[in-house]
ChimeraX commands (.cxc) that place a marker at each C-alpha (Angstrom):
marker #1 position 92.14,112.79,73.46 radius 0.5
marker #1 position 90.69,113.80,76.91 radius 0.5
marker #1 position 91.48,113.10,80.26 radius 0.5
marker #1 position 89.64,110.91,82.45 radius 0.5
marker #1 position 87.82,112.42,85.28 radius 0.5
marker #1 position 86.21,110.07,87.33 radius 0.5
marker #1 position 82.76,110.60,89.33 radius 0.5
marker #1 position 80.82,109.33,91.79 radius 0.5
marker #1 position 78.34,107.41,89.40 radius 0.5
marker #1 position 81.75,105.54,87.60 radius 0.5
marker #1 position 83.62,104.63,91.22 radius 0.5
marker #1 position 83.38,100.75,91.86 radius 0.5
marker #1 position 84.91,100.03,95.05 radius 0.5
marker #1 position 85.63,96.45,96.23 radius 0.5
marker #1 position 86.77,95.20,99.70 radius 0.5
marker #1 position 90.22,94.36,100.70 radius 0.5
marker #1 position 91.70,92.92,103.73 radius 0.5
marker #1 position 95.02,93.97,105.49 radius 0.5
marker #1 position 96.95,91.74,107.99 radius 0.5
marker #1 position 98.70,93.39,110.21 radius 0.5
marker #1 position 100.39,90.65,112.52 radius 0.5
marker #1 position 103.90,91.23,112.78 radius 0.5
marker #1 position 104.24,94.32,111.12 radius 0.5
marker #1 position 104.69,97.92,111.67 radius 0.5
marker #1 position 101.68,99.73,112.28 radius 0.5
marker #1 position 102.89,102.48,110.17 radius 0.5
marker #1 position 103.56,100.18,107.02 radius 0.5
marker #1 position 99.76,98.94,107.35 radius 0.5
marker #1 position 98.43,102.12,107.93 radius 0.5
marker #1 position 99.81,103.58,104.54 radius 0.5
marker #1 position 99.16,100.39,102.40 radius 0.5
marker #1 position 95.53,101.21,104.18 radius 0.5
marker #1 position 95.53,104.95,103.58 radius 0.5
marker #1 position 96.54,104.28,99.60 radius 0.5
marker #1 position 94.04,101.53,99.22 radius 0.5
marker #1 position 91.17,104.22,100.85 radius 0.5
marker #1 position 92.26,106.75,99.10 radius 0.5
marker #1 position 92.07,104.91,95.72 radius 0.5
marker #1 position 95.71,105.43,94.42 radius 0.5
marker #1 position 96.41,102.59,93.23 radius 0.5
marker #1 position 94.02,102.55,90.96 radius 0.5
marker #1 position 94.34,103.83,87.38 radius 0.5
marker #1 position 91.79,105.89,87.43 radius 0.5
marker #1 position 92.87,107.92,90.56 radius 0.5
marker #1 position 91.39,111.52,90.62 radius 0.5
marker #1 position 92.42,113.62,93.39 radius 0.5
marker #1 position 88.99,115.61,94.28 radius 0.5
marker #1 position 86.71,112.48,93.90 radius 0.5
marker #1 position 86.01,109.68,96.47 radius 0.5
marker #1 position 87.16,106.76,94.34 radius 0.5
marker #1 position 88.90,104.55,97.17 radius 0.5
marker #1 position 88.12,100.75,98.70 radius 0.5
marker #1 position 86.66,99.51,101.65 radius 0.5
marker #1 position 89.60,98.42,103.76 radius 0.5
marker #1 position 89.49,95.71,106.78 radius 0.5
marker #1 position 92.83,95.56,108.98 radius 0.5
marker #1 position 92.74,92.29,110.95 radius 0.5
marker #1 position 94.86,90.98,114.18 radius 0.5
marker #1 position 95.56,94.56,115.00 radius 0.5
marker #1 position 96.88,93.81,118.46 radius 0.5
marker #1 position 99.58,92.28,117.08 radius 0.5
marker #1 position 101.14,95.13,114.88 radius 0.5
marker #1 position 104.38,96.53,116.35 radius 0.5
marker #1 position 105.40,99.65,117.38 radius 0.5
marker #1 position 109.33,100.00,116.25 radius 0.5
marker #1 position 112.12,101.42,118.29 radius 0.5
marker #1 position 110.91,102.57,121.82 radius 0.5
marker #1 position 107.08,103.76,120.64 radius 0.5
marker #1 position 105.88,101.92,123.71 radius 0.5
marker #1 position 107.29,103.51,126.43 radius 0.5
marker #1 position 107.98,107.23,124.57 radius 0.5
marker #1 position 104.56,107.52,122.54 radius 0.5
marker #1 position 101.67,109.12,124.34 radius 0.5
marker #1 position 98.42,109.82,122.75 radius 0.5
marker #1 position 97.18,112.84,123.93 radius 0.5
marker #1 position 93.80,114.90,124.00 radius 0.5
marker #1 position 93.06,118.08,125.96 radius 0.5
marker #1 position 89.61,119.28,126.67 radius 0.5
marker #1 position 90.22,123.02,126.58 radius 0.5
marker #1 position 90.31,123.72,130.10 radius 0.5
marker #1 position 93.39,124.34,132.31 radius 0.5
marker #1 position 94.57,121.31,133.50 radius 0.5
marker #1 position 92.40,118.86,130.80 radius 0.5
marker #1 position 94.86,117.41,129.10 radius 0.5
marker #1 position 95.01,113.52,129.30 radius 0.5
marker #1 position 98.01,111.43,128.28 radius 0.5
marker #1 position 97.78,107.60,127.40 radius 0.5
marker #1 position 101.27,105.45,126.68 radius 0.5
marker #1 position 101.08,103.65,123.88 radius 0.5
marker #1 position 102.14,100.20,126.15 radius 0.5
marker #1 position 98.93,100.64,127.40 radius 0.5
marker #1 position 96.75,101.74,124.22 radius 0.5
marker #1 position 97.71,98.93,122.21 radius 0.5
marker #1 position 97.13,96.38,125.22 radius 0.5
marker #1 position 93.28,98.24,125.74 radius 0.5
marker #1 position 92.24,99.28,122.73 radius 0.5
marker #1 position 94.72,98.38,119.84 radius 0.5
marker #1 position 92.40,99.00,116.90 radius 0.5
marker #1 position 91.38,102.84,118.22 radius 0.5
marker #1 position 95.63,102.97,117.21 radius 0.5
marker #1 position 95.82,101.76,114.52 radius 0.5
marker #1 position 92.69,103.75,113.40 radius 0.5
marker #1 position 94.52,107.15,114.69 radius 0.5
marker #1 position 97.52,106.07,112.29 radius 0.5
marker #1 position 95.33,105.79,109.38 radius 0.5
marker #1 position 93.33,109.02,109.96 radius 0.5
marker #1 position 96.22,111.09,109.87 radius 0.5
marker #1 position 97.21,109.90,106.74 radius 0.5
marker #1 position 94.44,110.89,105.08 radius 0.5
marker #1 position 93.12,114.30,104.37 radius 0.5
marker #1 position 91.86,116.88,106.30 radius 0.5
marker #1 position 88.35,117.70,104.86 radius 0.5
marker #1 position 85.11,115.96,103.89 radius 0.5
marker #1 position 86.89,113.36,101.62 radius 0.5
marker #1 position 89.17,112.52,104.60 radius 0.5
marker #1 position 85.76,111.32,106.52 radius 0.5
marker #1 position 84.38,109.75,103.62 radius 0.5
marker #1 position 87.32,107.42,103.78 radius 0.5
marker #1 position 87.85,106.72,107.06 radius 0.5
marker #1 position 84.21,105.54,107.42 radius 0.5
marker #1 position 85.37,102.57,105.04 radius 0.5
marker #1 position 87.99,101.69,107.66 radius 0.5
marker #1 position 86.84,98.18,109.62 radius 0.5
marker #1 position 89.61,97.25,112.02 radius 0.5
marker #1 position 89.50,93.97,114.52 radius 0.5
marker #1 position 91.57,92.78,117.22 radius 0.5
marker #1 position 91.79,89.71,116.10 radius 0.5
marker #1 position 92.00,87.22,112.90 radius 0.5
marker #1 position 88.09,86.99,112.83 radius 0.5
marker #1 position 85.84,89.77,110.82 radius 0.5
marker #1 position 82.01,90.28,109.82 radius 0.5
marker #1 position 82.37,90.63,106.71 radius 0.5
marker #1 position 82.45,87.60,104.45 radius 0.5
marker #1 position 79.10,88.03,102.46 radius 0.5
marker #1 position 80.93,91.18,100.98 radius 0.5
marker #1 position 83.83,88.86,99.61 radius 0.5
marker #1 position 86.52,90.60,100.72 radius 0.5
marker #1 position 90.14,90.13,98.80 radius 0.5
marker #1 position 93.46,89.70,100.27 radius 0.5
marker #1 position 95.59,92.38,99.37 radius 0.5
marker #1 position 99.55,91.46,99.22 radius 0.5
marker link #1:1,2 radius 0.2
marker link #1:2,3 radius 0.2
marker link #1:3,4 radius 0.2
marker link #1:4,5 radius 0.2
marker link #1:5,6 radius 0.2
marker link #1:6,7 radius 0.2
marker link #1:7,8 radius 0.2
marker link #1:8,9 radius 0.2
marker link #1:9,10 radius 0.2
marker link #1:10,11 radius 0.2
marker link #1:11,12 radius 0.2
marker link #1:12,13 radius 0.2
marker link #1:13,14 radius 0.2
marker link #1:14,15 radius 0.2
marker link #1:15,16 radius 0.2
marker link #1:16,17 radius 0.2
marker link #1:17,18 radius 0.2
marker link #1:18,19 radius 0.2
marker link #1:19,20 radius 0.2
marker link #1:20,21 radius 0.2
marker link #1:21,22 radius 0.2
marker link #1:22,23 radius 0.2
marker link #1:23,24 radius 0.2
marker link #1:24,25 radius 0.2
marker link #1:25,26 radius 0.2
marker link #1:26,27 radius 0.2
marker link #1:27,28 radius 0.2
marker link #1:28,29 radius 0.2
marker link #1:29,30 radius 0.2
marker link #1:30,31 radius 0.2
marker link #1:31,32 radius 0.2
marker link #1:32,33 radius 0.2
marker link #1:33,34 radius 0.2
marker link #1:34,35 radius 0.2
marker link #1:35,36 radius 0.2
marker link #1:36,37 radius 0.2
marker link #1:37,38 radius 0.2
marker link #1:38,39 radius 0.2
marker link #1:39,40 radius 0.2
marker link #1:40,41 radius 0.2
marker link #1:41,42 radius 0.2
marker link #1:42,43 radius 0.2
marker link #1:43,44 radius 0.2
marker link #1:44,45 radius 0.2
marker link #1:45,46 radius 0.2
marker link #1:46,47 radius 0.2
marker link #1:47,48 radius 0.2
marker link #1:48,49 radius 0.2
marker link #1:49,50 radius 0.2
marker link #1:50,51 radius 0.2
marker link #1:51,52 radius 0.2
marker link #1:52,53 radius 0.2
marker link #1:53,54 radius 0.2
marker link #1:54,55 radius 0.2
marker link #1:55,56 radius 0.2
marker link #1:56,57 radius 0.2
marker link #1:57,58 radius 0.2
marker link #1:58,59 radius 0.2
marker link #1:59,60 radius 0.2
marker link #1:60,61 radius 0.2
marker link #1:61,62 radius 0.2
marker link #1:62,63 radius 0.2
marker link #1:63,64 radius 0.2
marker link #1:64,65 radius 0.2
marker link #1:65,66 radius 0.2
marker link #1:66,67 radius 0.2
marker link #1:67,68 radius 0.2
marker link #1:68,69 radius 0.2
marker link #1:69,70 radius 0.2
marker link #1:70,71 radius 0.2
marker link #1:71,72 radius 0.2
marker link #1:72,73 radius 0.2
marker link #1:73,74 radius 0.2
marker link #1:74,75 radius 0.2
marker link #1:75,76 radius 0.2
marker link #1:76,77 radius 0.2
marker link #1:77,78 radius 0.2
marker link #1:78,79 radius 0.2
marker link #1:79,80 radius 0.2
marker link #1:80,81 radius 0.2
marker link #1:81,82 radius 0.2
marker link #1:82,83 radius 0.2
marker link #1:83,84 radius 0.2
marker link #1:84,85 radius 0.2
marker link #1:85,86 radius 0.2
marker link #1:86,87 radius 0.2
marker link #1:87,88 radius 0.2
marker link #1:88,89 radius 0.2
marker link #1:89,90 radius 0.2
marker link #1:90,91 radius 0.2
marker link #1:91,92 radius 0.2
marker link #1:92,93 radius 0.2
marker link #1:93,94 radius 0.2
marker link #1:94,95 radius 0.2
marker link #1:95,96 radius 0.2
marker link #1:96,97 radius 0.2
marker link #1:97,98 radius 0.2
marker link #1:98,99 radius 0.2
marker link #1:99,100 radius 0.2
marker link #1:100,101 radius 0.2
marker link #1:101,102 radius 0.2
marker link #1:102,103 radius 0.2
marker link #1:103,104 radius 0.2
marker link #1:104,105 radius 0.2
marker link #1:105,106 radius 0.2
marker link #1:106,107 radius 0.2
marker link #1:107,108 radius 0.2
marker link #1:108,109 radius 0.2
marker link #1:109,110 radius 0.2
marker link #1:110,111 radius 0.2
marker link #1:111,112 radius 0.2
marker link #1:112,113 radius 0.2
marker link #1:113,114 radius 0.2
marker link #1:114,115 radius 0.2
marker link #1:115,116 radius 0.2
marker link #1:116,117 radius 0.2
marker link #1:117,118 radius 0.2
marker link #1:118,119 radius 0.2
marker link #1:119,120 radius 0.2
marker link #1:120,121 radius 0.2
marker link #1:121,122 radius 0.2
marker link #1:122,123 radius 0.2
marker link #1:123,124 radius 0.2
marker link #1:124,125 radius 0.2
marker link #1:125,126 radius 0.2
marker link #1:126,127 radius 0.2
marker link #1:127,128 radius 0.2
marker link #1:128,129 radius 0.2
marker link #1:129,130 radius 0.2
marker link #1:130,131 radius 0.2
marker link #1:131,132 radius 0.2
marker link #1:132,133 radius 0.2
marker link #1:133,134 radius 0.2
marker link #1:134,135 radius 0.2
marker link #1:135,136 radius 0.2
marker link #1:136,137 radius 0.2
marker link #1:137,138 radius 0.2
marker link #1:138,139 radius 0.2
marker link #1:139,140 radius 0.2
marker link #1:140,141 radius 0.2
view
């Protein structure tokens, strides 16, 4: 008996929705970063793209645990002395809430081409509404 290697002609992805109101964004981000991934399917093979489309709704209400809002900066630098930029996370998640929980999910996934593949399947909203209905997305528990 063989093993099962899947490809990219046997993948079948389907669409699954995440709420994240009232949870921690770290808890959503991982039940997203399994679901793009495709572990939880039985058929999981690690060098293939066989994940889900994922959409994460109400993303301005996920919570930050602990003191994340006042301690947590996200940070970029632009390679010249003096370019680095700081945001607090009080005021990231009031602005721009799903560009955060987007960060959480990308570095959960991997590094490489795969790791883009996936994230591009990523849809997060602010809010309870989506665009997505004709693809009939499931709820995922």
């Amino acid at each position: 008996m063989s093993t099962f290697m899947a490809n990219k002609d046997t993948v079948t992805r389907k669409w699954y929705i995440l709420d994240a109101a009232g949870k921690p964004m770290g808890r959503t981000a991982v039940t997203a970063a399994v679901l793009l991934r495709g572990k939880h399917k039985p058929d999981y093979t690690p060098h293939v793209d066989c994940g889900d489309f994922v959409i994460i709704l109400n993303a301005e209400n996920a919570v930050l645990t602990g003191n994340k809002l006042e301690n947590k900066y996200y940070r970029t630098h632009s390679g010249w002395p003096g370019g680095l930029k700081e945001v607090q996370y009080k005021r990231l998640m009031a602005e721009k809430p799903e560009f955060a929980m987007e960060k959480a999910v990308k570095g959960m996934l991997a590094k490489n081409k795969l790791g883009v593949a996936q994230i591009g399947r990523l849809k997060v909203f602010r809010g309870s509404e989506h665009k997505h209905a004709a693809q009939k997305p499931e709820i995922w528990e």
